[in-house]
ZATOR-557214 format. One record per residue (C-alpha): residue number from 1; residue in three letters; x, y negated, z negated. Coordinates in nm, 4 decimals, always signed. Each point is the difference from the previous one (the first is absolute). Layout:
     k     r         px         py         pz
   NUM   ALA          X          Y          Z
...
***
This chain:
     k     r         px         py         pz
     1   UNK   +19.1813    +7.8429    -1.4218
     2   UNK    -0.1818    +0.3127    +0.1248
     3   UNK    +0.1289    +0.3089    -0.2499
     4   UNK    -0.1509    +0.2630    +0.1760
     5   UNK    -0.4002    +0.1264    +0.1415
     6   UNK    -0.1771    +0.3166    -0.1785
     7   UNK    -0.2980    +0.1784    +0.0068
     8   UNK    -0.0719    -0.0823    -0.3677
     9   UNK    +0.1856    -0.2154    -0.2900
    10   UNK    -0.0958    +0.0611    -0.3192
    11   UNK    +0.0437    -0.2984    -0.2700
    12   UNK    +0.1406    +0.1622    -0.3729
    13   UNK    +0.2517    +0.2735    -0.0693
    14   UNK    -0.1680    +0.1720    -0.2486
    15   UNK    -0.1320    +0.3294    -0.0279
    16   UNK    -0.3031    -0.0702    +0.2067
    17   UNK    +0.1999    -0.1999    +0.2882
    18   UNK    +0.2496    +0.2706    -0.0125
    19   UNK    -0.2689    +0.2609    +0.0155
    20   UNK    -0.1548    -0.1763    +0.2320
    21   UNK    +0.3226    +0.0279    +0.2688
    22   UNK    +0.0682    +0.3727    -0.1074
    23   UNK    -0.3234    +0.0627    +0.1276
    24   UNK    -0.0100    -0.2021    +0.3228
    25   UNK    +0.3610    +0.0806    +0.0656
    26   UNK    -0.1078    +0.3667    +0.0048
    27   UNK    -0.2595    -0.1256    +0.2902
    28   UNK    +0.2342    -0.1066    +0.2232
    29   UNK    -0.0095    -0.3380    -0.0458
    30   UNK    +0.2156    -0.3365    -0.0249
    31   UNK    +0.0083    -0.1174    -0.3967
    32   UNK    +0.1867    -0.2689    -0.1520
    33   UNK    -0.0543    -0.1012    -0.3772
    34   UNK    +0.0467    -0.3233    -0.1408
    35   UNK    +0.0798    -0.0383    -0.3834
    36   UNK    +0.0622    -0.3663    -0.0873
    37   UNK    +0.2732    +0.1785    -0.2610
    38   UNK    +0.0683    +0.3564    -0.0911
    39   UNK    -0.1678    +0.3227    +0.0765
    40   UNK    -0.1852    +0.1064    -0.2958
    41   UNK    +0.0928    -0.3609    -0.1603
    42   UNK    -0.3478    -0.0442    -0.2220
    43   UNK    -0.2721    +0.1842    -0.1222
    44   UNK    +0.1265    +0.3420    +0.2303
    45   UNK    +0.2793    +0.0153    -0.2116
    46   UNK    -0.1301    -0.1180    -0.3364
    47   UNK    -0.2708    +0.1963    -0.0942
    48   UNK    -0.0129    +0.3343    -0.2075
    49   UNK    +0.0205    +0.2359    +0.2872
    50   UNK    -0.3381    +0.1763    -0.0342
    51   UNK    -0.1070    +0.1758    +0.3108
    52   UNK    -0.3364    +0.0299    -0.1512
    53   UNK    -0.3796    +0.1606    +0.0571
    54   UNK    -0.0885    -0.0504    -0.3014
    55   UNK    -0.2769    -0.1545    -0.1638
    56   UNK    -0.0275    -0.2092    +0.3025
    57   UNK    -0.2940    -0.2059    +0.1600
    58   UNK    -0.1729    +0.3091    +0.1722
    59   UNK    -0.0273    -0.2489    +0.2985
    60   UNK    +0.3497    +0.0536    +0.0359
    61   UNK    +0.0650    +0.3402    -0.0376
    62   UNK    +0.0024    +0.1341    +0.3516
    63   UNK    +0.3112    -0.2380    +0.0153
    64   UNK    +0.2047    +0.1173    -0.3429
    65   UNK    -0.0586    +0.3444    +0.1845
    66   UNK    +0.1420    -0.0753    +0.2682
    67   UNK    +0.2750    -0.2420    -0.0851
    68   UNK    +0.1341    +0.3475    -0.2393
    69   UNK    +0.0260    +0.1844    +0.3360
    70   UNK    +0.1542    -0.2431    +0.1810
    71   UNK    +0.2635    -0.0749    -0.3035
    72   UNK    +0.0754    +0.3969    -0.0035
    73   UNK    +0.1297    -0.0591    +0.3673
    74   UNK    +0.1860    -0.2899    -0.0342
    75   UNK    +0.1267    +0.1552    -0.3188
    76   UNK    +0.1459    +0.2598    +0.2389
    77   UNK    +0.1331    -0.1851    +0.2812
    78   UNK    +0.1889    -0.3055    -0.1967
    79   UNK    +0.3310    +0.0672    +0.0085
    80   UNK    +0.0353    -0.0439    -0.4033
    81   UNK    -0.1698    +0.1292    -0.3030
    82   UNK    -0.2723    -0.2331    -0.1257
    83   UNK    -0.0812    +0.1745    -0.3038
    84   UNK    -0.3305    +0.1079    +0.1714
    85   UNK    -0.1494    +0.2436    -0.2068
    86   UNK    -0.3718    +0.1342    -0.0295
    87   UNK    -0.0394    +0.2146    -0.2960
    88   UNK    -0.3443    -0.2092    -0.1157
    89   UNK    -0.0654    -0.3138    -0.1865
    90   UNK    -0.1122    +0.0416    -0.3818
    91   UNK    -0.2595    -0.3303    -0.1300
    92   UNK    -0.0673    +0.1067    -0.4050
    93   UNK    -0.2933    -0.1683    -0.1851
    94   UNK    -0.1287    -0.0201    -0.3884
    95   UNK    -0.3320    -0.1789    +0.1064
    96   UNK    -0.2623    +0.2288    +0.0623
    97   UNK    -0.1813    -0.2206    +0.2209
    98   UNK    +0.2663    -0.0553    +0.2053
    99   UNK    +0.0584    +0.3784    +0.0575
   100   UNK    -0.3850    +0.0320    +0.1093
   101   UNK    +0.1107    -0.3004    +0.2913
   102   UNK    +0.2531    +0.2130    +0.0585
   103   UNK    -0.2302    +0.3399    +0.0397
   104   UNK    -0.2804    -0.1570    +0.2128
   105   UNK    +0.2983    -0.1729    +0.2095
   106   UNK    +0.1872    +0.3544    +0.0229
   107   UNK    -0.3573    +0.1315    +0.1195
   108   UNK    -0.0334    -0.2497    +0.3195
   109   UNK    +0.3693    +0.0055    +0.0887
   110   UNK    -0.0830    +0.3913    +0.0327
   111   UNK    -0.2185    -0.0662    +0.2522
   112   UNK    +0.2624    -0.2047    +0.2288
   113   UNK    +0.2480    +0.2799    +0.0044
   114   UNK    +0.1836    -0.0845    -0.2964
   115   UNK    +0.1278    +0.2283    -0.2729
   116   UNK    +0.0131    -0.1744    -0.3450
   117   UNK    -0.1552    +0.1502    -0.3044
   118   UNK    -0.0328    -0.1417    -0.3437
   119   UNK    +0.2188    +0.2612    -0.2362
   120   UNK    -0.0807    +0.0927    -0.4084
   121   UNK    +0.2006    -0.2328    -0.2847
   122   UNK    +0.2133    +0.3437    -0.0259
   123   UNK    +0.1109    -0.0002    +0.3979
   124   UNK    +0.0933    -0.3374    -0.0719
   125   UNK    +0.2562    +0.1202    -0.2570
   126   UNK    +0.1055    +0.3180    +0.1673
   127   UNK    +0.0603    -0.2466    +0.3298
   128   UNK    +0.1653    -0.3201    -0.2310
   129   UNK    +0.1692    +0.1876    -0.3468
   130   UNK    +0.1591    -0.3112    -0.1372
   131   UNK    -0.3213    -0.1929    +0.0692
   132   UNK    -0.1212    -0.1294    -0.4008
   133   UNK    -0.4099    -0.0471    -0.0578
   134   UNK    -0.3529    +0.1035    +0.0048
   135   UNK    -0.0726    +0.0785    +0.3549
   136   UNK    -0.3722    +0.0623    +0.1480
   137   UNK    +0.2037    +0.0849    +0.2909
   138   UNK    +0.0636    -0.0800    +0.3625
   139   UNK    -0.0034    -0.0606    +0.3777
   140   UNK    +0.2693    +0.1925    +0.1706
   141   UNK    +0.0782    +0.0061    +0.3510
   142   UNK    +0.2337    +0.2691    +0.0988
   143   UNK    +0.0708    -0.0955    +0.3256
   144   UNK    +0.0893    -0.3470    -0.0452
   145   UNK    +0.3198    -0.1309    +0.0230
   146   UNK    +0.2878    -0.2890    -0.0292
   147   UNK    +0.3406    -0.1044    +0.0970
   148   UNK    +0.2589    -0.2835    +0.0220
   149   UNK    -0.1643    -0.3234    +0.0840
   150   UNK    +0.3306    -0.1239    +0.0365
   151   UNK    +0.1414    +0.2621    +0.1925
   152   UNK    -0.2757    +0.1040    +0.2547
   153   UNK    -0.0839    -0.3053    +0.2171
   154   UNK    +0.3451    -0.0624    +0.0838
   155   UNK    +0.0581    +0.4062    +0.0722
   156   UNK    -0.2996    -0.0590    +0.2494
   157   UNK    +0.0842    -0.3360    +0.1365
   158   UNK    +0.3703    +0.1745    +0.0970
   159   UNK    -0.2096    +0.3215    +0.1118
   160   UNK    -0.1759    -0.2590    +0.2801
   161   UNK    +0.3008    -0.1807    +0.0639
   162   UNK    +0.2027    +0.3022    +0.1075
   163   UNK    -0.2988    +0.1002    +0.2327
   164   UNK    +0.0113    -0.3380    +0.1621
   165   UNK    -0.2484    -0.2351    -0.1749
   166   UNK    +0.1669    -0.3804    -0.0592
   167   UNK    -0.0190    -0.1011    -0.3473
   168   UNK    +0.1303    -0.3579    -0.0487
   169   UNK    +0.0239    -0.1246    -0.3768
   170   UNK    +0.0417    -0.3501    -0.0899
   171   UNK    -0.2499    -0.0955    +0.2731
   172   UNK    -0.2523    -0.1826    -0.1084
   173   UNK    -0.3515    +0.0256    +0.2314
   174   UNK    -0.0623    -0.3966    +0.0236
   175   UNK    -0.3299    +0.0350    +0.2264
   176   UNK    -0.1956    +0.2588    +0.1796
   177   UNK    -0.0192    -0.1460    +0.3690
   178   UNK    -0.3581    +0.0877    +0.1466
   179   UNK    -0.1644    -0.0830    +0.3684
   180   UNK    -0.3349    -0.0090    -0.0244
   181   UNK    -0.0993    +0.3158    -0.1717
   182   UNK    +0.2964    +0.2019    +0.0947
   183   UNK    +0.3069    +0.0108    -0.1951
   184   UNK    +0.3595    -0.1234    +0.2276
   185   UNK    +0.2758    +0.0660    -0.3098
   186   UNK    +0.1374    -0.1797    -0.3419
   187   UNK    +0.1787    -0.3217    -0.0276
   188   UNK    +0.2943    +0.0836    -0.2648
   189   UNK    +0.2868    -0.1593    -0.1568
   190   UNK    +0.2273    +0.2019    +0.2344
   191   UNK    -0.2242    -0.1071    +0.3301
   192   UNK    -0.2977    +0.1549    +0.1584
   193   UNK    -0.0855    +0.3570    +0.0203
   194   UNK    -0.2182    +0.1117    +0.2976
   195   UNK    -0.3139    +0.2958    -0.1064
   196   UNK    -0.3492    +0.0587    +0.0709
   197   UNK    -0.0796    +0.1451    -0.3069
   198   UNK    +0.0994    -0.1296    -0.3243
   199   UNK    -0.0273    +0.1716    -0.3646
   200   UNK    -0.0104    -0.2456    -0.3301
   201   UNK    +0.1257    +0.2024    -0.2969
   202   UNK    +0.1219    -0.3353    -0.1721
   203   UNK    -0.1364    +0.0852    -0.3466
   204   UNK    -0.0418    -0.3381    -0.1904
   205   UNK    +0.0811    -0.1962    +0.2632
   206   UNK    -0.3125    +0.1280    +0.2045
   207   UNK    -0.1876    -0.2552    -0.0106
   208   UNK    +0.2626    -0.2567    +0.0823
   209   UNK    +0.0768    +0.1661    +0.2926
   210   UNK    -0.3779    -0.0112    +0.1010
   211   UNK    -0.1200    -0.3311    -0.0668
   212   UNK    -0.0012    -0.1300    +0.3350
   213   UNK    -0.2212    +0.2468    +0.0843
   214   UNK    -0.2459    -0.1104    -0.2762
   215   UNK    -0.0012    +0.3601    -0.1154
   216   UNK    -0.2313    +0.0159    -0.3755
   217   UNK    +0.2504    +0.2290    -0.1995
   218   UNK    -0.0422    -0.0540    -0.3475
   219   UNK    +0.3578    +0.1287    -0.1148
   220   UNK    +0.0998    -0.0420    -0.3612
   221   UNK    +0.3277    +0.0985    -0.1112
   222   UNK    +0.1019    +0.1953    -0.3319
   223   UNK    +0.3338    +0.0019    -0.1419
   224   UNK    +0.0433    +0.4061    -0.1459
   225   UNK    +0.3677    +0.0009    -0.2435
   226   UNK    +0.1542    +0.3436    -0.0155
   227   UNK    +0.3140    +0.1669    -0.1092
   228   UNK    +0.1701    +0.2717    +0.0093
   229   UNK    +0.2559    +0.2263    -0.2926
   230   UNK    +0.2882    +0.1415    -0.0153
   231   UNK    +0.0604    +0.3937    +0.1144
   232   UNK    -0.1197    +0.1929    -0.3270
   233   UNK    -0.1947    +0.2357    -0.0839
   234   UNK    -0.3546    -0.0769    -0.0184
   235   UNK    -0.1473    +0.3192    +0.1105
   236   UNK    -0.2456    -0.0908    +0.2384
   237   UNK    -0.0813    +0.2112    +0.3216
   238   UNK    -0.3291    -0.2138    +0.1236
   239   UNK    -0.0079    -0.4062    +0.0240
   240   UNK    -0.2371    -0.0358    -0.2685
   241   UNK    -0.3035    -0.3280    -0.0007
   242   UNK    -0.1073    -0.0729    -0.3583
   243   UNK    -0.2325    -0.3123    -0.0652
   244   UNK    +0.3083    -0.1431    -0.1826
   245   UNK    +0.3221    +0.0822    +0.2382
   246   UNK    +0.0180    +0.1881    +0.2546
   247   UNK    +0.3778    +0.2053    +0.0316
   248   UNK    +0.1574    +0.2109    +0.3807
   249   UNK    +0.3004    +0.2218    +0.0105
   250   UNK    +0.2647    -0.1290    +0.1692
   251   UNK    +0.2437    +0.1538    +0.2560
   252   UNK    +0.2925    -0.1451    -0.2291
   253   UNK    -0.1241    +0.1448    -0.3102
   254   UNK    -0.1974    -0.3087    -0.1497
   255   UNK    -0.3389    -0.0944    -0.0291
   256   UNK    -0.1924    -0.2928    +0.2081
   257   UNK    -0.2312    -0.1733    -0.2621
   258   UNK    -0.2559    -0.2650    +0.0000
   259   UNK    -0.3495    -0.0711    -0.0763
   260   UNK    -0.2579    +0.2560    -0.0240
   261   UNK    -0.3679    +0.0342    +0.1494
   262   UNK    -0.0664    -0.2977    -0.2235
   263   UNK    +0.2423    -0.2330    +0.0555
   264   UNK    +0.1019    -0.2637    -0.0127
   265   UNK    +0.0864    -0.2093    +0.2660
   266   UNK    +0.0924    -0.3268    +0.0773
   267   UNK    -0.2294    -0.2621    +0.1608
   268   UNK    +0.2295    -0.3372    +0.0233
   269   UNK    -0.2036    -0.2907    +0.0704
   270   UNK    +0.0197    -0.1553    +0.3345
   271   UNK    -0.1671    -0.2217    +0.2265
   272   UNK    -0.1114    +0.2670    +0.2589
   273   UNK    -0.1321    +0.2109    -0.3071
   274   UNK    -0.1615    -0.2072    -0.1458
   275   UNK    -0.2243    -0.1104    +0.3165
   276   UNK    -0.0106    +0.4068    +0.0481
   277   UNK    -0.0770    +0.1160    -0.3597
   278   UNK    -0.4049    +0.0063    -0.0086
   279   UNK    -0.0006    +0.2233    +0.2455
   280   UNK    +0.2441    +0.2110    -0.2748
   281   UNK    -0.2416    -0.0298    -0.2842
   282   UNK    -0.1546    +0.3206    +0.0341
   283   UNK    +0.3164    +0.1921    +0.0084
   284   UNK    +0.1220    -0.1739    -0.3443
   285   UNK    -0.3578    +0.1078    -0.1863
   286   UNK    +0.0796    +0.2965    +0.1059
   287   UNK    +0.3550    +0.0393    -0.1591
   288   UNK    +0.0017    -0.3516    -0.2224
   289   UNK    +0.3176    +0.1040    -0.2111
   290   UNK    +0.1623    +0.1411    +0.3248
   291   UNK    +0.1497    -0.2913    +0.1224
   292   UNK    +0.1984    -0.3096    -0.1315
   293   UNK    -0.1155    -0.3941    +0.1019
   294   UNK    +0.3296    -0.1746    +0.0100
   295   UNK    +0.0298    -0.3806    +0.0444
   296   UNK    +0.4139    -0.0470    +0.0943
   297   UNK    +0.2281    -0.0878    +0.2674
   298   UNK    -0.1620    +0.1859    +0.2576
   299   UNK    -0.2942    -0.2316    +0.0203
   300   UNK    +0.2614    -0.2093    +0.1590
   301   UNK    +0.2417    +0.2532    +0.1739
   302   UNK    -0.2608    +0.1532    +0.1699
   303   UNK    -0.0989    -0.3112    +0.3041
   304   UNK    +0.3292    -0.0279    -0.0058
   305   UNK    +0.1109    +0.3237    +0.1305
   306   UNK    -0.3390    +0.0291    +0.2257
   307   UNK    +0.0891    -0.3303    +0.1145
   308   UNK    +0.3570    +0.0858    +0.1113
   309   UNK    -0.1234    +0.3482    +0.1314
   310   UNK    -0.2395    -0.1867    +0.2661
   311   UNK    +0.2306    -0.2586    +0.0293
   312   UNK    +0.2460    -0.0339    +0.2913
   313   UNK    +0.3393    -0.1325    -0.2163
   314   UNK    +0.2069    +0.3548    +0.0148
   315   UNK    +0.1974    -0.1754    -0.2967
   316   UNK    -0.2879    +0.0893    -0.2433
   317   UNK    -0.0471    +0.3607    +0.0818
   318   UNK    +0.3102    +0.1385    -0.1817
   319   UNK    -0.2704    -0.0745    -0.3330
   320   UNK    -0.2531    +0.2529    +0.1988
   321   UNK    +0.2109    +0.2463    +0.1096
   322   UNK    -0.0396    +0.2431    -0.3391
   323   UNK    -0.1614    -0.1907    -0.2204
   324   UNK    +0.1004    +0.1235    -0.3513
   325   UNK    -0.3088    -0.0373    -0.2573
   326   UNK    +0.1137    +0.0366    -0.3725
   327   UNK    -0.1418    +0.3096    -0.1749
   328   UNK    -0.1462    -0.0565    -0.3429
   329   UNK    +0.1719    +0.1178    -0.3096
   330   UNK    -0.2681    +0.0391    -0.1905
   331   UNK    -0.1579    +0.2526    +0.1884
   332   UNK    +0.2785    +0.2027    +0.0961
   333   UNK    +0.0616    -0.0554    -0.3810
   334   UNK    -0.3625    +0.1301    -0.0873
   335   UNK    +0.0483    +0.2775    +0.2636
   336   UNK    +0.3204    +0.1055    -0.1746
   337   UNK    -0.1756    +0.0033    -0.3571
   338   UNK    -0.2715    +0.2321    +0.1956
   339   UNK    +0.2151    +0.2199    +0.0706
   340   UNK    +0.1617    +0.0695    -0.2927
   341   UNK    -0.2968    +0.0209    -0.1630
   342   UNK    -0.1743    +0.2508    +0.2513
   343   UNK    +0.3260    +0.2405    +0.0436
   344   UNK    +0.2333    -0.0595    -0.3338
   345   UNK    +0.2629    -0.1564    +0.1902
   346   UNK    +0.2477    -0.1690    -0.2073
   347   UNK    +0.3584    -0.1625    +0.0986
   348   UNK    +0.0271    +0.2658    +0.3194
   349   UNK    -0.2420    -0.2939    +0.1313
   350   UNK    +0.1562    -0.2622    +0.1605
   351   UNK    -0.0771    -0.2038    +0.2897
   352   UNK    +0.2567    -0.0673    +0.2453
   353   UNK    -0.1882    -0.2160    +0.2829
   354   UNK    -0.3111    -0.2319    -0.0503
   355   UNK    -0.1462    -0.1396    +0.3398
   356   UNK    -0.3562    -0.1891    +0.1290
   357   UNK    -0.2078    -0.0068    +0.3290
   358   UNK    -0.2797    -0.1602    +0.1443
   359   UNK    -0.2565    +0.2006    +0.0920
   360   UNK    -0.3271    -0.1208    +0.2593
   361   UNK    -0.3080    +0.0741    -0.1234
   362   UNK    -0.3821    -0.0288    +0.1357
   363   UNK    -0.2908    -0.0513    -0.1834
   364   UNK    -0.1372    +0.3469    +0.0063
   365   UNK    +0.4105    +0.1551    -0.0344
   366   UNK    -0.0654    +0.1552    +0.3777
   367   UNK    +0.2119    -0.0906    +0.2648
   368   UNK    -0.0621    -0.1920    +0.3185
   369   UNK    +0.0408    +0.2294    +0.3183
   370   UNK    -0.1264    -0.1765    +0.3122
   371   UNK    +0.0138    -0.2020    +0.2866
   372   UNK    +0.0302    -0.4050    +0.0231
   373   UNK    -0.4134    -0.1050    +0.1158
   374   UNK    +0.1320    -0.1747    +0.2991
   375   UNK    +0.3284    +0.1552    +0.0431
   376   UNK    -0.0188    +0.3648    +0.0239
   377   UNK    +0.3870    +0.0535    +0.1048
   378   UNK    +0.0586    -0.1186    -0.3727
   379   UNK    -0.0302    +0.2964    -0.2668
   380   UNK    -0.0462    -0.0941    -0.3811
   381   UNK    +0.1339    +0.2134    -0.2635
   382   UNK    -0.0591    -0.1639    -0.3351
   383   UNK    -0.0308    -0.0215    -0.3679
   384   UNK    +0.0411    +0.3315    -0.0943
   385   UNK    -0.0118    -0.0639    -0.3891
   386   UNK    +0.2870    +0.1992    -0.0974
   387   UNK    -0.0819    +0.2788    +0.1882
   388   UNK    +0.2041    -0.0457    +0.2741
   389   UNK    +0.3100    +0.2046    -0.0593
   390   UNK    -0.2183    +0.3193    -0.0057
   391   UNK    -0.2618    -0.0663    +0.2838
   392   UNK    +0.2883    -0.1763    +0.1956
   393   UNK    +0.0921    +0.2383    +0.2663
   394   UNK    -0.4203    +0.1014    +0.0344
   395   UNK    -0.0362    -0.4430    +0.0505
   396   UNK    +0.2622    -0.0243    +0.2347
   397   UNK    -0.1020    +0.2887    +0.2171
   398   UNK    -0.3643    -0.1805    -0.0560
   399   UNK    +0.1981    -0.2872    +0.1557
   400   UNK    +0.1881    +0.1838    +0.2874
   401   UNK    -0.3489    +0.1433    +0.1192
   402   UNK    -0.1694    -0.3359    -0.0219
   403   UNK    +0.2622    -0.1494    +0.2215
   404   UNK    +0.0243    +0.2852    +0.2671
   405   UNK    -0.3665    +0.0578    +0.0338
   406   UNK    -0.2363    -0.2370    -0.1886
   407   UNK    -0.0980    +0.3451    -0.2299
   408   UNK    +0.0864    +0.1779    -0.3064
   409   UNK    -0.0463    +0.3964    -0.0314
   410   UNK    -0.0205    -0.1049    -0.4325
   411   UNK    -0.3539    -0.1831    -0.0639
   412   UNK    +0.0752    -0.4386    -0.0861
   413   UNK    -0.3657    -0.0834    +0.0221
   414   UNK    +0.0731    -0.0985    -0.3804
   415   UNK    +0.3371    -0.1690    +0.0680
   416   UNK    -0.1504    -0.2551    +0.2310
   417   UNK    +0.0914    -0.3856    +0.0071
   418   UNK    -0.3270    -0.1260    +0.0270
   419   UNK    -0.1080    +0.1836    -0.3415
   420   UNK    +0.1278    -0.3513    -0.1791
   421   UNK    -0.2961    -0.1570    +0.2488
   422   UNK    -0.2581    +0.2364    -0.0550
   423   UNK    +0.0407    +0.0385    -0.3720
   424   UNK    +0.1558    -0.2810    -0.2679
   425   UNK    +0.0051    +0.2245    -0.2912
   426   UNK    +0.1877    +0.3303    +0.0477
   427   UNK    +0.1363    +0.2430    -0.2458
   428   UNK    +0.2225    +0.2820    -0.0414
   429   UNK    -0.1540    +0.3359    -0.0645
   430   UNK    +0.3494    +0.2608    -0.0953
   431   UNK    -0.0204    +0.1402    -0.2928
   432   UNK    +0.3509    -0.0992    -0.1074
***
């Protein structure tokens, strides 16, 4: 069965693919998403809703810039609130050293446009009263922002439905039929959709997706636990990074929590991971006590979902659709003991939701933002390491430009897919 012909079909319904179709909808042309569950379903809706600038890779800060812009629009023409908000991002540190990295960093990001300045141990109080310790001080970021991860990709994916894009959830994207070099459509579960273009913002499933094209994308996934309180009231104004917990505002009166700029995160073993993880070693000398090697069930869950996600039985994709990863008590625990500690909290503090995602992650934590080699109608948006709630709209209009015109206006010299060829060893350079 033939469900329809457009001029592009873009593969995830995430922040990026819905970005993506905002932005090509607004072009005047024919966009149909395919989300193998629910809009939002994984990491776009599970992550702490940091729209962030940052302390980031400097590679990537043309990007954060312009992802902030972009989110100020769409902030503006969803037809809900989002609990967008851009009154700065505060990052507090007692290591001396650290707040150095922070000054030279401040210094460089300066001279890409971006205003973020390193404030005195007594800003810090004046900006965070209840916060308890010895401060050196800071890197603040007043223009940054954040907002409802769970709210804002669906607000968007309903802002591109109304203005005619087709979004079809539950559809999983079994193959991506190619002629040659040029791209004819996708073979889903539903039947086959005809388009000359096609977007991949599949997230974990990336690579999957790609093998037949013999694509080298070394994704590895980490598994980030997070929670959020009750309403009370904590007195916070700014989302707030510490190494030990980071805490947001939210819209209903709570606070998002979860790690800090130090971790941890969760590595479970698997068999992909394994074969990927020398390629991973610098990134762990970097930050050793950053993440957690497990050895549990999803050494053996993991083929099994990839297998049924490539696979052509429909009756094992209900166990893909939104996969549910378990969160880890004993960080949201430690998180929770952080914050009491840091802000004097005391029964006031209780959590009402605790929740887990995957995230995709490269080497050097930079995304992929490219062309297929051999099939340039196929556009690659990839392992954005966690930042891919913030940068998503800047990615997916990345992606939309790709696929119109073979171009971006942003720079992706440094976002390449053949980087992994070039270069083995690659490592992040943020500062948090």
């Amino acid at each position: 069965m033939v469900m329809s012909s457009y001029d592009v079909a873009i593969i995830g319904a995430g922040i990026v693919g819905c970005s993506a179709a905002w932005v090509l909808n607004r072009r005047g042309l024919r966009v149909a998403v395919l989300e193998k569950g629910r809009v939002g379903g994984e990491q776009s809706s599970r992550n702490a809703g940091f729209i962030r600038q940052q302390g980031r890779d400097l590679r990537e800060i043309p990007m954060a810039r312009r992802a902030l812009a972009l989110w100020r629009q769409i902030s503006a023409e969803v037809a809900t609130d989002i609990g967008f908000r851009d009154d700065g991002v505060l990052a507090p540190t007692s290591d001396a050293v650290q707040l150095e990295k922070m000054r030279r960093w401040a210094v460089l990001a300066a001279q890409a446009g971006l205003h973020s300045r390193v404030i005195s141990r007594e800003e810090v109080s004046a900006f965070v009263p209840r916060l308890i310790g010895d401060y050196e001080g800071g890197l603040f970021t007043a223009d940054d922002a954040w907002a409802e991860p769970d709210l804002a990709t669906e607000a968007l994916a309903d802002l591109v439905r109304a203005r005619g894009v087709v979004v079809h959830e539950r559809c999983v994207a079994k193959r991506i039929v190619t002629q040659g070099a040029h791209v004819s459509g996708i073979e889903t579960e539903a039947g086959f959709i005809g388009a000359g273009r096609v977007i991949v913002t599949a997230g974990v499933w990336a690579a999957d997706l790609l093998a037949p094209f013999r694509v080298s994308l070394p994704l590895n996934d980490l598994r980030v636990s997070l929670a959020c309180t009750e309403p009370f009231d904590h007195g916070l104004t700014h989302p707030i990074w510490l190494p030990d917990v980071l805490a947001r505002p939210r819209k209903d009166g709570g606070l998002t929590i979860g790690p800090g700029t130090d971790g941890p995160f969760d590595f479970d073993i698997s068999p992909r991971g394994i074969r990927l993880a020398p390629r991973f070693v610098p990134a762990l000398l970097k930050r050793p006590s950053g993440v957690r090697i497990n050895l549990g069930r999803h050494f053996i869950d993991d083929p099994r979902r990839r297998s049924a996600y490539r696979g052509d039985d429909a009756s094992r994709y209900d166990a893909i659709r939104v996969p549910e990863p378990e969160p880890t008590a004993a960080i949201i625990d430690r998180c929770v003991a952080a914050l009491r500690r840091r802000f004097g909290y005391g029964a006031e503090l209780r959590i009402a939701r605790r929740w887990a995602g995957r995230i995709d992650v490269t080497p050097d934590a930079l995304p992929v933002v490219d062309h297929l080699p051999q099939h340039p109608g196929i556009v690659l948006i990839s392992g954005l390491s966690g930042h891919g709630f913030g940068a998503g709209p800047a990615l997916g209009e990345m992606a939309a430009e790709l696929a119109e015109t073979g171009a971006c206006s942003l720079p992706r010299a440094d976002f390449s897919l053949d980087r992994f060829e070039k270069k083995y060893f690659l490592t992040a350079e943020s500062v948090l």
